[in-house]
C-alpha positions as CSV (number, residue, x, y, z in Angstrom):
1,X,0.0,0.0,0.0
2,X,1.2,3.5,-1.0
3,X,0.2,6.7,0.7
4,X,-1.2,9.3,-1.2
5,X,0.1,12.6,0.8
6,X,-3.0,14.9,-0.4
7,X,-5.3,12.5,0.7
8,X,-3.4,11.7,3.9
9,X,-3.2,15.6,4.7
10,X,-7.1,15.1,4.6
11,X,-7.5,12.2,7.2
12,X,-5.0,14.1,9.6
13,X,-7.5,16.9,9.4
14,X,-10.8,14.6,10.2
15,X,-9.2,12.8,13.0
16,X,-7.6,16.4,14.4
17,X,-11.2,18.1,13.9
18,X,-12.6,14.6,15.2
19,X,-10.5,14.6,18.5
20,X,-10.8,18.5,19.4
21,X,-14.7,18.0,19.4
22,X,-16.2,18.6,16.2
23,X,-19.2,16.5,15.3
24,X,-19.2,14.1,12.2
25,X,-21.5,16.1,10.6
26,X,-19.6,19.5,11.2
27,X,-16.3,17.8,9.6
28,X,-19.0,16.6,6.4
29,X,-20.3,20.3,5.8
30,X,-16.8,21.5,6.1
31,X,-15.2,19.4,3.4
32,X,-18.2,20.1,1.2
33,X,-18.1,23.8,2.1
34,X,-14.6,24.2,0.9
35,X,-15.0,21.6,-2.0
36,X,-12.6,19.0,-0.5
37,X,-13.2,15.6,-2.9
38,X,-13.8,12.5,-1.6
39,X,-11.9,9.5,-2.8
40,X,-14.1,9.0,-5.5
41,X,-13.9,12.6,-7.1
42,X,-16.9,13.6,-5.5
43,X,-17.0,17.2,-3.7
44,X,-20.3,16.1,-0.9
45,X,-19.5,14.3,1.8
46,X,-21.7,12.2,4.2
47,X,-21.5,11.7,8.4
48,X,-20.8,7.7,6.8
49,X,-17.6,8.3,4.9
50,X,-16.1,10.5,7.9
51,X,-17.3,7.4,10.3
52,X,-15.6,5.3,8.2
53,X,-12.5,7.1,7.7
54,X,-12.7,7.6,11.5
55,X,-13.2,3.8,12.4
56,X,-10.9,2.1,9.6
57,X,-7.5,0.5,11.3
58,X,-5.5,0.9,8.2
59,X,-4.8,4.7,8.4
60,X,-3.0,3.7,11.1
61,X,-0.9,0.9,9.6
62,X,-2.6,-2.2,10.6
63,X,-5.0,-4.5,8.6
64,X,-8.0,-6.6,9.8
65,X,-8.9,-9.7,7.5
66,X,-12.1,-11.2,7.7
67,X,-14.7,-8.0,8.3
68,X,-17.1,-9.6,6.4
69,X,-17.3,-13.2,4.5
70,X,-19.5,-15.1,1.6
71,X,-22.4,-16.8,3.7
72,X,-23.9,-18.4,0.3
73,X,-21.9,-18.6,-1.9
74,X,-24.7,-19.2,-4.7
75,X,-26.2,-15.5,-3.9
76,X,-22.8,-14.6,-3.2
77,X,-24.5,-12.5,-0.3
78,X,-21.7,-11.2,1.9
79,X,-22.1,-11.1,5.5
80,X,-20.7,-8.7,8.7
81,X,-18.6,-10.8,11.1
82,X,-19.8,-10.8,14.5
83,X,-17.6,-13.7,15.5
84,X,-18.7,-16.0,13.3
85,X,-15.0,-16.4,12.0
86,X,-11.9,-15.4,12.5
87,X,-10.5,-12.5,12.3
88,X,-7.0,-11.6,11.9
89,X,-5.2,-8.3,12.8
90,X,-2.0,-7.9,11.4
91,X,0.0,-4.9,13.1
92,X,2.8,-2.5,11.4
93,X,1.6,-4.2,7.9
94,X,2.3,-0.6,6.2
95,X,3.4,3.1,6.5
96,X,0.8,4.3,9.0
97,X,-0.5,8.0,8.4
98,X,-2.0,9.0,11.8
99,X,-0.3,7.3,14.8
100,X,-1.4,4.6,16.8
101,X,-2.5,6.6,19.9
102,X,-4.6,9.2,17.8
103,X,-6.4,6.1,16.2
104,X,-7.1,4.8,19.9
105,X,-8.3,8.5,21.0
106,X,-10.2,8.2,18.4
107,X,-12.3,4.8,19.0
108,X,-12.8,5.6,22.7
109,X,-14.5,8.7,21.6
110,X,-16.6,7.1,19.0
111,X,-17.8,4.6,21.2
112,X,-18.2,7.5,24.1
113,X,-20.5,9.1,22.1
114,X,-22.3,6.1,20.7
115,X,-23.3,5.7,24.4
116,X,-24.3,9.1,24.6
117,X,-21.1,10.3,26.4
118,X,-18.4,13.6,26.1
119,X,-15.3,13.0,27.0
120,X,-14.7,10.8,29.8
121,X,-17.6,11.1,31.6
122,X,-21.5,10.9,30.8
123,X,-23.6,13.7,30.0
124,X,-25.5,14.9,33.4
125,X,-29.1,16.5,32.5
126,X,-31.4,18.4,35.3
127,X,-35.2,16.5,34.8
128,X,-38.1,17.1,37.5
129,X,-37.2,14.3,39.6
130,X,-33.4,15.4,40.1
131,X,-30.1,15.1,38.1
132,X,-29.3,11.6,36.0
C-alpha cells in the first residue's frame, strides 16, 4: 500500500477536527463547504464516509482480514462478522499516516459518544425528579 500525501493531509485533518470536538457532521459540511473531494472525485460528503474514515485501522498501519465473509456462496451475499470467524489483525503491515494513539483517542471517543457520552464522563441532565 502507497500513501497518497494529499489524501493523507485530509485524514489528519478529520481525525484532528474529530478529537478537538467537532461533530461528524460539522467535519462533512466543512469538506463540502470548501469543495474537498472524496476518494471517489466527488465534492459532498456524508456523516458515513467520515465514520468510516474515522473507524478504519488501516490509516493507522494495521489490517483486519475477515470484516465480512460469503455466507452463500450461490447469492454470493456477503455477511458482517460478529464472531462468526476469524479474524486476523496484522499490526505494522504498512506506513501508517495517523499514529497509533490518535487512532485509539479516536475509538474511545466514537464509542463514548455512541453511548451518549463527552469526554470521559457521561452527559448529566437536570429532569423534575433530580439530576441523571
Amino acid at each position: 500500500m502507497e500513501v497518497n500525501e494529499a489524501e493523507a493531509r485530509i485524514v489528519n485533518f478529520i481525525y484532528d477536527a474529530y478529537l478537538i470536538g467537532w461533530s461528524k457532521e460539522k467535519i462533512a459540511n466543512f469538506l463540502t463547504e470548501i469543495g474537498c473531494q472524496t476518494k471517489t472525485g466527488a465534492t459532498e460528503w456524508s456523516t458515513g464516509s467520515i465514520h468510516y474514515i474515522l473507524s478504519n485501522e488501516r490509516y493507522c498501519g494495521d489490517v483486519l482480514t475477515w470484516k465480512t465473509f460469503t455466507s452463500d456462496l450461490f447469492n454470493h451475499k456477503h455477511k458482517k462478522n460478529n464472531q462468526d470467524r476469524d479474524q486476523y489483525l496484522y499490526k505494522n503491515h504498512h506506513r501508517a499516516i495517523i499514529s497509533q494513539e490518535k487512532f485509539e483517542a479516536v475509538q474511545v471517543l466514537l464509542e463514548n459518544r455512541k453511548q451518549y457520552m463527552r469526554g470521559i464522563l457521561p452527559i448529566f441532565s437536570v429532569v423534575n425528579d433530580g439530576i441523571f
